[in-house]
C-alpha positions in Angstrom: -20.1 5.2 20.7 -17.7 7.3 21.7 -17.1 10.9 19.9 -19.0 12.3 22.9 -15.5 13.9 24.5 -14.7 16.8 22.3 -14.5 14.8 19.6 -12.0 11.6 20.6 -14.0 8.2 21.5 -13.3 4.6 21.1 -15.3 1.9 20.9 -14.4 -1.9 20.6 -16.3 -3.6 18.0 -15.4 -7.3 18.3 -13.3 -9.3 20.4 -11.2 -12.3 19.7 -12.8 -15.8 21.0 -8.9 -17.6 21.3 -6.9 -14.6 22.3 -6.8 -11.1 23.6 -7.2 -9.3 20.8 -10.0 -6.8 19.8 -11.0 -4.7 16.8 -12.2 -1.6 17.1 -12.8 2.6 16.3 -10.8 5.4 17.2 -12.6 9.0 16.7 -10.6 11.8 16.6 -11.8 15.4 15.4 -9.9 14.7 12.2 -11.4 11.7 11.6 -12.2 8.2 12.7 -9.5 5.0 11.9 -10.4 1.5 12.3 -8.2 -1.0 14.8 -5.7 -2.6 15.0 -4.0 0.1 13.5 -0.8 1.2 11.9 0.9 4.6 11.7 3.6 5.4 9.3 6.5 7.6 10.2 6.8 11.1 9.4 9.6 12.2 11.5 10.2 15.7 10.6 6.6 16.1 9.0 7.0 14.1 5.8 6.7 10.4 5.1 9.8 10.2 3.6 9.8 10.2 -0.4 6.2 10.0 -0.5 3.2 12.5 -1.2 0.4 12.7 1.3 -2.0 11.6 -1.3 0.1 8.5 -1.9 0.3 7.8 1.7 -3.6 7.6 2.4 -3.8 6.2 -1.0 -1.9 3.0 0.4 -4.5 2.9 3.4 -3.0 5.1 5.9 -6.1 6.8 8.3 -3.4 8.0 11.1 0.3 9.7 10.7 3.3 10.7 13.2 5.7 13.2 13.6 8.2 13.6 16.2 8.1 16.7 18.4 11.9 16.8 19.1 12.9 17.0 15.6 10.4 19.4 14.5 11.1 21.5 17.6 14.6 21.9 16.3 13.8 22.6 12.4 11.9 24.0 11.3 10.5 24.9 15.0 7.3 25.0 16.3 6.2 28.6 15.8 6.9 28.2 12.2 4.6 25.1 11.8 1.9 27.0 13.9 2.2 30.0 11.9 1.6 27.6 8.5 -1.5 26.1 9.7 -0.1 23.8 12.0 0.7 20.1 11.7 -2.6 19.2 9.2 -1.8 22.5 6.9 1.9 22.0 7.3 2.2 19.3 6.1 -1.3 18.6 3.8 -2.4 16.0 5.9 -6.0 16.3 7.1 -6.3 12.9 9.1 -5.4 11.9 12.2 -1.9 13.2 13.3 0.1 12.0 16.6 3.3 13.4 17.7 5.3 11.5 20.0 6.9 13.9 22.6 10.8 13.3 22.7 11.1 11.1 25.2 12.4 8.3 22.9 15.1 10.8 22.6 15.7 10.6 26.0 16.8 6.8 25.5 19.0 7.1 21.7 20.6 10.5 22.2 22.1 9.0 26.1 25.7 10.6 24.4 24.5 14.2 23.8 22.1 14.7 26.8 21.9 15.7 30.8 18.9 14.4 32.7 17.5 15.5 35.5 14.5 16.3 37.8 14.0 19.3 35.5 14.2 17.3 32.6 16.4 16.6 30.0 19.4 18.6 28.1 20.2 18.1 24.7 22.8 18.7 22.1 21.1 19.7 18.7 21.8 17.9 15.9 21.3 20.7 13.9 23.6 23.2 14.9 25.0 22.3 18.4 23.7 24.1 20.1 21.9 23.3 23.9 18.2 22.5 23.9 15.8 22.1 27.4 13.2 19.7 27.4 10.9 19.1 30.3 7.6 18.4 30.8 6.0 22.0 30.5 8.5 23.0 27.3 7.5 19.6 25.2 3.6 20.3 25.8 3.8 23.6 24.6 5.6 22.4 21.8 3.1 20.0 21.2 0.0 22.1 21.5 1.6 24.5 19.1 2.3 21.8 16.8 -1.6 21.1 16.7 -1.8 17.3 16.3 -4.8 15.3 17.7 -2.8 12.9 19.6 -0.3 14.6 22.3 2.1 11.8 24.0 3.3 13.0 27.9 7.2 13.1 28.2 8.7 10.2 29.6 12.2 8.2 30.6 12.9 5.7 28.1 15.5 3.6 30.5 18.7 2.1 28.4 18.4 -1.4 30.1 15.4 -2.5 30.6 16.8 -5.7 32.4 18.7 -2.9 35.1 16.1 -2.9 37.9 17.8 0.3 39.4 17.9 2.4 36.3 14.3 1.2 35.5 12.6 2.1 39.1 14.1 5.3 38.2 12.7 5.8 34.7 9.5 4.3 36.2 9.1 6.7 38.8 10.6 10.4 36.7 7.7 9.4 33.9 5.4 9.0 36.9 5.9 12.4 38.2 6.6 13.8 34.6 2.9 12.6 33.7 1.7 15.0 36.3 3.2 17.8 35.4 2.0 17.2 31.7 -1.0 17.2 32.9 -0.6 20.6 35.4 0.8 22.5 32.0 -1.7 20.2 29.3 -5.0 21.3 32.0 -3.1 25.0 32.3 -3.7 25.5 28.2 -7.1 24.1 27.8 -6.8 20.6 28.0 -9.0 18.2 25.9 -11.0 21.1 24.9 -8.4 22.5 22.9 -8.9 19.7 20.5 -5.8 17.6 21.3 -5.9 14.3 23.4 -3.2 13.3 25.8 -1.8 9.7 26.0 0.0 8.5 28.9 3.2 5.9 28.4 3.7 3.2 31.3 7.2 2.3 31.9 8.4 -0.7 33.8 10.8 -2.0 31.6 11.3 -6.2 32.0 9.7 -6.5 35.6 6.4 -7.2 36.2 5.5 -5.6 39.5 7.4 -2.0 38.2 5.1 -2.8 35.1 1.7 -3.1 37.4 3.0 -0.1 39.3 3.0 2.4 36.6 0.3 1.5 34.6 -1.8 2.0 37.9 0.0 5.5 38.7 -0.3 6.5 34.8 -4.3 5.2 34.6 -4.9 7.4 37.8 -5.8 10.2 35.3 -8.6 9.8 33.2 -6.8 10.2 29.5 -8.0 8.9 26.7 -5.5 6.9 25.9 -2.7 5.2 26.9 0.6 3.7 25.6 3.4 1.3 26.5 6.8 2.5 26.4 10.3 1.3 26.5 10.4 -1.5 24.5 11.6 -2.0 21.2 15.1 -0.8 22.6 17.4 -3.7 21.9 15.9 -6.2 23.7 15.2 -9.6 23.4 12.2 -10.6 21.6 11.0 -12.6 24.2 11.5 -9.1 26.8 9.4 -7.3 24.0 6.4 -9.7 24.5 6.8 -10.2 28.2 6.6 -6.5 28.5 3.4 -6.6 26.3 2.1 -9.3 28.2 2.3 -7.8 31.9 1.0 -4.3 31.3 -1.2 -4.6 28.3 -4.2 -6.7 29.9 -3.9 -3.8 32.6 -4.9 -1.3 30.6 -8.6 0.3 30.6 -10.7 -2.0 28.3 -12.8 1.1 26.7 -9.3 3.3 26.1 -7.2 2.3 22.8 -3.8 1.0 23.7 -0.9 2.0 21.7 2.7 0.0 21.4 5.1 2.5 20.7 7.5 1.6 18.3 7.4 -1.5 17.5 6.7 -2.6 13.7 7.2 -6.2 12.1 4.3 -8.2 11.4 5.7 -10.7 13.8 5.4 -8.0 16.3 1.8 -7.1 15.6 0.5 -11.1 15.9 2.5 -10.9 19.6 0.8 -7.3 20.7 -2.7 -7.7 18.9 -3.0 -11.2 20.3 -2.9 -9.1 23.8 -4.9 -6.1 23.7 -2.7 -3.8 21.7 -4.8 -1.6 19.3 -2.2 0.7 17.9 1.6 0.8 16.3 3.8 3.0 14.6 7.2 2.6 13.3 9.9 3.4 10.1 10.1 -0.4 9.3 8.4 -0.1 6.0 10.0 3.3 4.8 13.1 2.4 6.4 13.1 -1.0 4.7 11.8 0.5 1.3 15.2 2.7 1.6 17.3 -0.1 1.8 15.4 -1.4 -1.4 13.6 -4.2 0.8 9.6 -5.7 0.3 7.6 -6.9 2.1 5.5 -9.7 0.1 2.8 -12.3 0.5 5.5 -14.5 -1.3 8.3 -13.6 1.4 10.7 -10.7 2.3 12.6 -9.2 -1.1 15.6 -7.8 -2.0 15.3 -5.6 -5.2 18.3 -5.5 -5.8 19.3 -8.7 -6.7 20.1 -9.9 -10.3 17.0 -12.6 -10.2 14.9 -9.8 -10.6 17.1 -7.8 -13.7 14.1 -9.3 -16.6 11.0 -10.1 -14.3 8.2 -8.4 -15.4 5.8 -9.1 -12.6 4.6 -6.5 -10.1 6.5 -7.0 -6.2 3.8 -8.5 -5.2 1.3 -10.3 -7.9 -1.3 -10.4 -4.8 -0.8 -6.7 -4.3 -3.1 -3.7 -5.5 -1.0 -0.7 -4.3 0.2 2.2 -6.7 3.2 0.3 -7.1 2.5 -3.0 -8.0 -0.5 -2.2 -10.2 1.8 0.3 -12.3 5.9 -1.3 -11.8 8.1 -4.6 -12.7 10.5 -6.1 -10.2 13.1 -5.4 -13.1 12.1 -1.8 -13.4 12.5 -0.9 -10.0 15.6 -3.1 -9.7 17.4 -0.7 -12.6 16.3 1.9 -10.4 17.6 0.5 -7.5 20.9 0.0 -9.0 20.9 3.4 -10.6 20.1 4.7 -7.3 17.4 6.6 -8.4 15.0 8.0 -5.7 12.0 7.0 -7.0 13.0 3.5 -6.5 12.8 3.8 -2.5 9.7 5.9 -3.1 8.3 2.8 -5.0 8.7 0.2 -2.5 8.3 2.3 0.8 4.7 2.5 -0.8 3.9 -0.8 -1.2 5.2 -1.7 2.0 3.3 1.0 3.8 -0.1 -0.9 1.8 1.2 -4.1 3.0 1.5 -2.9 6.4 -2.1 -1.8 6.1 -3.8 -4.8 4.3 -2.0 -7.0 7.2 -4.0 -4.8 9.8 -7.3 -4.9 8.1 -6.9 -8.8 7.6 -6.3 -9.2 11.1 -9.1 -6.6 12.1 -11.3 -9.3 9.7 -10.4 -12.2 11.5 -10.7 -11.0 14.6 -14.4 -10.4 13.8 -14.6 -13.7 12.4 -12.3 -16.0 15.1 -9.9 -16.7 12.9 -6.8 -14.4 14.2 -4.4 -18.1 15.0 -5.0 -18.4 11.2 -3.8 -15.0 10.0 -1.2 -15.5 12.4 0.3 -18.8 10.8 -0.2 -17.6 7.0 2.2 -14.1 7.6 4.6 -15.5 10.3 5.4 -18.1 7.5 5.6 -15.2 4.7 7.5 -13.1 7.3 10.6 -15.3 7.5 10.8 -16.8 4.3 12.9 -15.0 2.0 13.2 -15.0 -1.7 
């Protein structure tokens, strides 16, 4: 295998006989993870409500943080000065941290863009931020995590051919100088790999273009941006489906953003390896579950005297050691600890969805998997 370039490899294990998809190993100096593969959320270094311990207790190999938000608190000389991202925080896995160009897309209100790169008002204080190339992979570096993503343009409209050639074209010439800057501070010796995003929003030939121009450099791996941005679900898995089967077969392929189990079947049915997204903390917060019974809302009065776990098929913190009606009198007291609780067990859901599909895809049954959780995925009870 693979851990043969300063410590990052990855090496596909099995292949799917009915579809595209593949299961696989991704070696990083901080570890190895198994694929398909999800990443929780840690925005601003923290998986929101939960203890490290409790997030890799619930399966979790690999974590993100976002480089804009920690750039702005508590900045990145602070978390280099505490041991960087894995002593920051007490996480000693994997870590990836995306590089603000999502930013580029949300924020469209508060920022400037140009050749240079992007201007941003904080929303911290207000105050006027620069981002370009060079400035987010210093941040980056000095944020220490394995996985470094290049900046890129995040169009608005990824239907808008004009606005997309643009976007297409900046992150082309964006990667570069990432590269120029990433090379400049040590590159892949320094310990941290660099992903390249294709753009190319909903058109097929601006999709081929760019994931040509972005695999001209030998990264290790690479990622497919600008989806998950409002569109259409059948955009999302059109853009999948032209640029994914382009990427290098031997390089792990990561689908930014994008996180229902719907979603997963449509990417890991074509190639995709890798996801992150808040959908299971974000849902948890709204007191939402995910269940092999159907999607749940804790809150509501059905659930007041049920003494059953979430999830009677579950084996997660939560469910071995909480009621539905416990955590729905938390919910209704709006206690913390009730988001806490089922952000858990969704993250372990997340998780035993990935290594059931990773199982099937060694065993050619993925249409199967497919079927059982796009039936549990709608339902609601």
């Amino acid at each position: 295998m693979t851990a043969t370039n300063h410590g990052f490899g990855y090496e596909v294990q099995a292949e799917c006989p009915h579809t595209g998809a593949r299961a696989g190993l991704l070696t990083t100096p901080h570890g190895t993870a198994e694929t398909p593969l999800f990443m929780p959320v840690g925005t601003r270094g923290t998986i929101k409500g939960l203890t490290p311990a409790q997030v890799q207790g619930a399966g979790s190999s690999v974590v993100l943080a976002n480089t804009y938000h920690l750039h702005l608190r508590p900045g990145e000389d602070v978390v280099r000065d505490l041991g960087k991202l894995h002593g920051f925080m007490g996480w000693d896995g994997p870590i990836l941290t995306d590089s603000g160009g999502y930013q580029v897309f949300s924020m469209a209100d508060l920022r400037d863009l140009t050749e240079e790169g992007v201007g941003l008002k904080s929303i911290v204080d207000g105050n006027r931020i620069e981002l370009t190339p060079e400035s987010v992979i210093d941040i980056e570096l000095a944020l220490g995590a394995d996985i470094i993503m290049a900046f890129d343009h995040c169009p608005s409209d990824p239907t808008n051919r004009t606005e997309v050639e643009d976007a297409t074209a900046r992150t082309t010439r964006w990667l570069q100088r990432c590269m120029d800057r990433y090379d400049e501070r040590g590159g892949l010796a320094g310990g941290q790999a660099l992903f390249g995003i294709c753009q190319g929003g909903a058109f097929a030939d601006l999709r081929q273009q760019s994931v040509e121009a972005i695999c001209a450099h030998d990264l290790v791996g690479y990622a497919i941006g600008g989806v998950s941005v409002g569109e259409h679900k059948a955009a999302l898995v059109d853009a999948i489906e032209m640029a994914a089967p382009l990427l290098p077969k031997g390089k792990p392929r990561y689908l930014m953003g994008v996180g229902t189990p719907e979603d997963f079947f449509e990417a890991v049915t074509r190639g995709v390896d890798m996801f992150d997204c808040v959908t299971p903390t974000r849902h948890g917060r709204m007191h939402q579950a995910f269940t092999s019974e159907g999607r749940m809302n804790l809150r509501n009065l059905r659930w007041a005297r049920d003494d059953a776990p979430i999830d009677p098929a579950c084996s997660c913190e939560t469910c071995r050691g909480f009621s539905r009606g416990y955590i729905r009198h938390l919910c209704k007291a709006g206690e913390m600890l009730a988001g806490s609780l089922i952000s858990l067990h969704n993250i372990h859901f997340f998780h035993a969805l990935m290594a059931r599909m990773r199982r099937a895809i060694f065993e050619g049954d993925l249409p199967g998997q497919r079927a059982f959780y796009t039936d549990v995925c709608t339902r609601r009870i």
